[in-house]
C-alpha positions in Angstrom: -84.3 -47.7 80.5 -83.4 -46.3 84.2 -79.3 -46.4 82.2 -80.6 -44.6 79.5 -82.5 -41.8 82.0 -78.9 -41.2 83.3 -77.0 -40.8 80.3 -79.1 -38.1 79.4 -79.2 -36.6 82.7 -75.3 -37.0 82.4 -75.4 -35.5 78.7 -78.0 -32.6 79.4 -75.7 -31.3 82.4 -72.8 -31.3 80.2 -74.3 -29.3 77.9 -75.8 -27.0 80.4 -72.5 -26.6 81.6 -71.0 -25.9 78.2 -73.6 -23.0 77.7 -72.9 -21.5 81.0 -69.3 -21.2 80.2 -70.3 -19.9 76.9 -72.0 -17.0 78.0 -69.7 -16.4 80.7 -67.1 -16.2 78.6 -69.1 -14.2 75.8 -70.4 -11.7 79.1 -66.3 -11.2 79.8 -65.4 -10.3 76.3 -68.1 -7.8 76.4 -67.1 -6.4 79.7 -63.1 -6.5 78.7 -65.0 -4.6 75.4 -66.6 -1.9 77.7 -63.6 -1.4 79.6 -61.5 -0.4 76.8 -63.7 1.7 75.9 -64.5 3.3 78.8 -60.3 4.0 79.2 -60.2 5.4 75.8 -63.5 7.6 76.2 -61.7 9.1 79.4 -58.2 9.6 77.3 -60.2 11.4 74.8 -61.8 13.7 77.4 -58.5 14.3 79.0 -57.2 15.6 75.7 -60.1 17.9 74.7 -59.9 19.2 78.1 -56.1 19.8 77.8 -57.0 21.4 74.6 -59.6 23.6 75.6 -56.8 24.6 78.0 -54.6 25.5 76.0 -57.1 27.4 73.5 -58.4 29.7 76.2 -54.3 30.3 77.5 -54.6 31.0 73.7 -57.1 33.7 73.9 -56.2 35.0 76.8 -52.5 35.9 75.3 -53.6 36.8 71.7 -53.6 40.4 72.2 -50.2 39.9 73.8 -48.9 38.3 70.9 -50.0 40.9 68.5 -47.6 43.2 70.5 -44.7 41.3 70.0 -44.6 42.5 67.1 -44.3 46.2 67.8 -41.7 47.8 70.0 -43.0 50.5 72.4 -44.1 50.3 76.2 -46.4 47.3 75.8 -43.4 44.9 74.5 -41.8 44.1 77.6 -44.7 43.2 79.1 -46.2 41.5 76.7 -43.3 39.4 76.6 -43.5 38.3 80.2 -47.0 37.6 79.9 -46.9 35.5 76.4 -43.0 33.5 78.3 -45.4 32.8 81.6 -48.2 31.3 79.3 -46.2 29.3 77.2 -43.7 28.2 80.2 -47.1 27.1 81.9 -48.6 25.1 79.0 -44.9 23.7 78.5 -45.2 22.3 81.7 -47.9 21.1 83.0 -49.8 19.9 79.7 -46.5 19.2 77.4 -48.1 22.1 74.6 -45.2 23.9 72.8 -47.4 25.4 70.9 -47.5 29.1 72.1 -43.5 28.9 73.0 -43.1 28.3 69.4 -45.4 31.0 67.9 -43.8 34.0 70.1 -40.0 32.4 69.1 -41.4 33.2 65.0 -42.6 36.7 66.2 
Protein backbone atom coordinates (compact mmCIF):
# COMPACT_ATOMS: atom_id res chain seq x y z
CA UNK A 1 0.00 0.00 0.00
CA UNK A 2 2.75 2.54 1.37
CA UNK A 3 4.27 1.78 -2.93
CA UNK A 4 1.09 2.55 -4.13
CA UNK A 5 0.77 6.10 -1.75
CA UNK A 6 4.02 7.12 -3.61
CA UNK A 7 3.21 6.47 -7.03
CA UNK A 8 0.40 8.67 -6.71
CA UNK A 9 2.29 11.22 -4.86
CA UNK A 10 4.83 10.75 -7.86
CA UNK A 11 1.85 10.89 -10.48
CA UNK A 12 -0.21 13.91 -8.82
CA UNK A 13 3.14 16.10 -8.84
CA UNK A 14 3.62 15.43 -12.34
CA UNK A 15 0.54 16.53 -13.15
CA UNK A 16 0.70 19.46 -11.02
CA UNK A 17 3.62 20.28 -12.74
CA UNK A 18 2.16 19.79 -16.14
CA UNK A 19 -0.63 22.39 -15.28
CA UNK A 20 1.70 24.85 -13.98
CA UNK A 21 3.52 24.89 -17.19
CA UNK A 22 0.34 25.02 -18.88
CA UNK A 23 -0.85 28.14 -17.57
CA UNK A 24 2.45 29.59 -17.63
CA UNK A 25 2.75 29.07 -20.99
CA UNK A 26 -0.99 30.03 -21.82
CA UNK A 27 -0.32 33.47 -19.25
CA UNK A 28 2.86 34.21 -21.96
CA UNK A 29 0.91 33.88 -25.10
CA UNK A 30 -1.50 36.24 -23.59
CA UNK A 31 1.09 38.67 -22.47
CA UNK A 32 3.18 38.32 -26.01
CA UNK A 33 -0.82 38.96 -27.25
CA UNK A 34 -1.09 42.26 -25.22
CA UNK A 35 2.20 43.41 -26.20
CA UNK A 36 1.54 43.38 -29.82
CA UNK A 37 -1.18 44.99 -29.32
CA UNK A 38 -0.13 47.55 -27.21
CA UNK A 39 2.88 48.40 -30.13
CA UNK A 40 0.29 48.50 -32.74
CA UNK A 41 -2.32 50.75 -30.58
CA UNK A 42 0.78 53.16 -30.18
CA UNK A 43 1.64 53.02 -34.18
CA UNK A 44 -1.92 53.77 -34.80
CA UNK A 45 -1.77 56.82 -32.46
CA UNK A 46 1.44 57.98 -33.89
CA UNK A 47 -0.24 58.07 -37.33
CA UNK A 48 -3.53 59.93 -36.36
CA UNK A 49 -1.39 62.27 -34.65
CA UNK A 50 0.87 62.80 -37.75
CA UNK A 51 -2.27 63.19 -39.48
CA UNK A 52 -3.99 65.63 -37.47
CA UNK A 53 -0.63 67.33 -38.22
CA UNK A 54 -0.73 67.59 -41.24
CA UNK A 55 -4.58 68.49 -41.47
CA UNK A 56 -4.22 71.55 -39.32
CA UNK A 57 -0.62 72.56 -41.64
CA UNK A 58 -3.63 71.91 -44.01
CA UNK A 59 -5.92 74.55 -42.72
CA UNK A 60 -3.60 76.74 -41.79
CA UNK A 61 -2.33 77.08 -45.61
CA UNK A 62 -5.71 76.77 -47.38
CA UNK A 63 -6.32 80.24 -47.88
CA UNK A 64 -2.73 80.32 -49.24
CA UNK A 65 -3.40 77.95 -51.65
CA UNK A 66 -6.45 79.53 -53.04
CA UNK A 67 -4.07 82.36 -53.97
CA UNK A 68 -1.93 80.46 -56.02
CA UNK A 69 -4.14 80.59 -58.24
CA UNK A 70 -4.37 84.31 -58.79
CA UNK A 71 -1.43 86.59 -59.58
CA UNK A 72 -1.29 89.90 -57.75
CA UNK A 73 0.57 91.04 -54.45
CA UNK A 74 -0.59 88.03 -52.39
CA UNK A 75 1.15 85.31 -54.79
CA UNK A 76 4.61 85.59 -53.76
CA UNK A 77 3.83 85.30 -50.50
CA UNK A 78 1.53 82.86 -50.59
CA UNK A 79 4.08 80.87 -52.29
CA UNK A 80 6.65 81.07 -49.50
CA UNK A 81 4.16 80.28 -47.04
CA UNK A 82 2.42 77.12 -48.89
CA UNK A 83 6.81 75.90 -50.03
CA UNK A 84 7.59 76.32 -46.02
CA UNK A 85 4.53 74.18 -45.14
CA UNK A 86 4.96 71.59 -47.51
CA UNK A 87 8.99 71.51 -47.03
CA UNK A 88 8.03 71.06 -43.26
CA UNK A 89 5.59 68.20 -43.59
CA UNK A 90 8.05 66.74 -46.29
CA UNK A 91 10.41 66.45 -43.66
CA UNK A 92 9.75 65.78 -40.60
CA UNK A 93 6.51 63.50 -41.06
CA UNK A 94 7.39 62.15 -44.79
CA UNK A 95 3.62 63.87 -46.14
CA UNK A 96 4.02 64.97 -49.79
CA UNK A 97 0.79 65.70 -49.84
CA UNK A 98 0.62 69.60 -49.76
CA UNK A 99 3.99 69.74 -52.06
CA UNK A 100 1.97 68.01 -54.57
CA UNK A 101 -1.24 70.07 -54.46
CA UNK A 102 0.61 73.64 -54.89
CA UNK A 103 2.88 71.73 -57.93
CA UNK A 104 -1.01 71.10 -59.79
CA UNK A 105 -1.94 74.87 -58.93
Amino acid sequence: MRDDSRYLEIVLTAIGLMVTALLGYGQYQISTQQTKMAIKQQEAEDRRSVDNIEIQTMNLVAGHLANLAKPGSDFDASQKVVIAASEYLSSQFDRTALAAMAARI
